[in-house]
Residue, then its C-alpha position, 0 to 999 in steps of 0.5 A: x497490457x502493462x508489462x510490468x505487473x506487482x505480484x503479491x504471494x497471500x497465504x489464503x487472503x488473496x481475494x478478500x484482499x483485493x476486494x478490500x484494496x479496489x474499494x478503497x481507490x478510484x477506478x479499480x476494480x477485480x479481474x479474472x480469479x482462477x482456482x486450484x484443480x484438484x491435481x495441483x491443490x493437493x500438491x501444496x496444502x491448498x483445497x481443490x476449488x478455492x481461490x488460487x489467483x486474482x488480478x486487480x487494478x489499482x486506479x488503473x495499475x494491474x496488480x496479480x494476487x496469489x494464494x500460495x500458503x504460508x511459506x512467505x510473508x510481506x515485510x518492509x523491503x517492499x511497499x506500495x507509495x500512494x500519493x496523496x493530494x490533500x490531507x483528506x485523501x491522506x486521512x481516508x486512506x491511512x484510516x482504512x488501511x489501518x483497520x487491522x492493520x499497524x502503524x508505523x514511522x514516516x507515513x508508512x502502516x502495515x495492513x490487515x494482511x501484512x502489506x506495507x503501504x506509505x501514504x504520502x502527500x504529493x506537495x511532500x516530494x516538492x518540498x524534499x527537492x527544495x535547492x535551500x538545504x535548510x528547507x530540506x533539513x526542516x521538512x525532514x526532521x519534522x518527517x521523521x517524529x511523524x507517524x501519519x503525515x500531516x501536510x500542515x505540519x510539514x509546510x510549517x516546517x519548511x516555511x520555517x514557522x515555529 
């Protein structure tokens, strides 16, 4: 079992969530679902008999997904990184995170359900671990006038190209 597990407070979206999370990577998929018990429901605003938990796997990482009402709200201070080797995985998975969802600075977007998520290229983290500063400095700037990231335009940057 992991040990350390992501946990994600929903208003009632849980399950739709995580369906739509495991369709979008590879070896994923939904684990158990519990629902409320009358006893509890009425406790806290939520039907007897509707979704209270999900766990998901995430291309193998365990994620556990609660519907708990709209007391707390997803914001910036917590994201989920994916690395992306190519600029076509980049593509695929900011186009469907997206949907519904906005986009935001540096490779990040906030999704349909206020999740933030940054979808960053591999190659990126090589390139800002670079010893040549002026390389670092180039790849940054370029980072940072982007929306979603474009491997492209950040090699040419660190290269130098004009």
């Amino acid at each position: 079992m992991q040990k350390i597990i992501t946990h994600l407070w929903f208003d009632d979206q849980a399950e739709a969530a995580a369906k739509f999370y495991t369709s979008l990577f590879r070896n994923s998929r939904i684990g158990r679902t519990t629902r409320y018990p009358e006893n509890v429901a009425g406790m806290i605003g939520m039907r007897a008999g509707s979704v209270m938990t999900v766990e998901f796997e995430l291309d193998g990482q365990l994620f556990y997904a609660l519907n708990a009402g709209p007391t707390f709200k997803f914001n910036e201070s917590i994201s989920l990184f994916v690395n992306c080797e190519n600029q076509a995985e980049i593509d695929a998975l900011w186009n469907r995170l997206l949907e519904g969802g906005q986009a935001q600075q540096c490779g990040w977007l906030k999704d349909k359900y206020g999740l933030s998520w940054q979808i960053v290229p591999t190659v990126l983290g090589e390139m800002q671990h670079d010893p040549d500063p002026e390389k670092v400095s180039r790849v940054m700037g370029a980072m940072m006038r982007m929306i979603k990231l474009d491997i492209k335009a950040l090699q040419q940057a660190y290269d130098g190209a004009k």
